[in-house]
N, C-alpha and C positions, 0 to 999 in steps of 0.2 A: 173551488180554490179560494184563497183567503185575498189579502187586498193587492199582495203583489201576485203579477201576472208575470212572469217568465219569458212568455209567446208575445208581449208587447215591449221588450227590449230590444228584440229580436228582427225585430220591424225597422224599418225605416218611420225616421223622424217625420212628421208634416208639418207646412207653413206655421199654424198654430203653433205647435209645441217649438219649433224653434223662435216666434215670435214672444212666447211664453218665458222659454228660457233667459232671450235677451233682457228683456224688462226685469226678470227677477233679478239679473247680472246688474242691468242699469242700476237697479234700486239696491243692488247691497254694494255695490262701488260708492254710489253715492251717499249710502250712511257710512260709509268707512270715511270718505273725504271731510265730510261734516265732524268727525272725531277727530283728525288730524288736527296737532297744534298747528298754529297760522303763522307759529316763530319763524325769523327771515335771519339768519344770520348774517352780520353786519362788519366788518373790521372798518374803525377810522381811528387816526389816531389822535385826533382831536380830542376825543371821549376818552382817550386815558388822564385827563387833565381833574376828572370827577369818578366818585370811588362807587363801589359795585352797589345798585340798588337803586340809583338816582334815574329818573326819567330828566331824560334833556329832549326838547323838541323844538329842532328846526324850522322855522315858519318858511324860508325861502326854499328848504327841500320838501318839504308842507311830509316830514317824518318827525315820527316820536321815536327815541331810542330809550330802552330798556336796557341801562350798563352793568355788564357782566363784570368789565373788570377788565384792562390792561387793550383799553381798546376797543374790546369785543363787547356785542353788545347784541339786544333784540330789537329790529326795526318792525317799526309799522307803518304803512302807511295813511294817512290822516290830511282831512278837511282842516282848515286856519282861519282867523277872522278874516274878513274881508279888508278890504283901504279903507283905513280909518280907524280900524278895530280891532286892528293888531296890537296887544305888549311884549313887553319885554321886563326879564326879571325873574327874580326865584322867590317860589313858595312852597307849599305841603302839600301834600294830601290831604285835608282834614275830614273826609266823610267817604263811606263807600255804599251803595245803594242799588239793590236789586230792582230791576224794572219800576223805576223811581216815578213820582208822580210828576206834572210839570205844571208851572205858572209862571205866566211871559212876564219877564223883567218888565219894567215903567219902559225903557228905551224901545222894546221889542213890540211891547204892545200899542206905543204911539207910531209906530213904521207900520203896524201893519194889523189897524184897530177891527178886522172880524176876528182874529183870533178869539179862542175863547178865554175865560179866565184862568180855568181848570181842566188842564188835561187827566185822568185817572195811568198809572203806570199799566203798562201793556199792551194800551190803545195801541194800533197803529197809526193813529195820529198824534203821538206821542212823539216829541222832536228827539228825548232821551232814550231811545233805544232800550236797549235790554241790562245796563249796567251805566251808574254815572260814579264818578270820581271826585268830589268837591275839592275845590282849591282854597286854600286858606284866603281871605277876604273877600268874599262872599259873591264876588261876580259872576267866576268862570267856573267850568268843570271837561272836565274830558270823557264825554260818555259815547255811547251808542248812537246811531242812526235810523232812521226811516229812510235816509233818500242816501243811499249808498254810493248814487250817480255825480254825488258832492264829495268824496272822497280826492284827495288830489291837488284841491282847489283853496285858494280861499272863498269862500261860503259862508263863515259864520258870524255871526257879532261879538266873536272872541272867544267861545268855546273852542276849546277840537275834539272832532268828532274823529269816530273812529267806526269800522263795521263793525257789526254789533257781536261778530265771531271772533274778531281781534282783540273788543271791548273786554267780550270776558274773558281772556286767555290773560290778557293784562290783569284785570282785575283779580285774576286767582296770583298774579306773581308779587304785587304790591301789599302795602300794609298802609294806615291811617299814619301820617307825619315822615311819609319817602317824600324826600326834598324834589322838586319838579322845577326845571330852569328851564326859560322860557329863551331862544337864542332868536333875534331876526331871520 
């Protein structure tokens, strides 16, 4: 007989094959989830005040919105600087960067001098994630994470961070010079 067997369908299941089957289930559920966009659909009416395309992020809802327009909008959830290191204010986009390389600011690396000088993009000790965002005058950016457990919170020395599955989802929606307003 050739590779299928007829007389083993025919059979009952055993522990193995139904242990088999689950895991196969587990693993293609789980790359279907990993494909789902991570968009959270959002109504405030706040956000109808700025036109479709603008990123505004709330530091005290420690959310980024992505405005749709008339309101609606795409939230994410997001890490904010910590006290002290919070601003406030509107800027750009001016750079977008695939698993970007990283070197600790002068302020980063006097807080916290083992760092290294040179992180290489991909490391997982890479603090930029899988995608960064540069913001026009040259401090901040909104990228990706390593420590995902900082999402939520303020954490950072004025970036926002974002998961690095939300990072790209954004990053495919935006363009270099989308205005970014920085709210409290």
């Amino acid at each position: 007989m050739g590779f299928f067997d007829a007389r083993a369908v025919r059979g009952r299941l055993g522990w193995t094959d139904l242990l088999l089957m689950v895991l196969i289930l587990c693993a293609a559920l789980g790359v279907a989830a990993m494909t789902i966009a991570p968009a959270r659909a959002a109504t405030d009416p706040s956000l109808s005040d700025y036109p479709a395309g603008t990123v505004v992020i709330s530091q005290s809802r420690r959310r980024l919105f992505l405005v749709e327009g008339a309101g609606e909008a795409i939230a994410y959830p997001v890490a904010v600087g910590r006290m002290g290191k919070q601003w406030r204010g509107t800027v750009h986009i001016d750079g977008k960067y695939v698993y970007p390389a990283w070197a600790p600011p002068t302020e980063v690396k006097r807080a916290e001098p083992w760092l290294p000088n040179y992180i290489a993009g991909g490391s997982p000790h890479n603090p930029m994630g899988a995608r960064a965002l540069t913001l026009s005058g040259d401090e901040y950016a909104i990228h990706g994470t390593n420590r995902p457990d900082s999402i939520g919170k303020a954490a950072s020395y004025g970036c926002i961070r974002m998961s690095n599955r939300d990072v790209i989802d954004l990053y495919n929606r935006v363009d270099v010079g989308t205005p970014v307003v920085m709210l409290p």
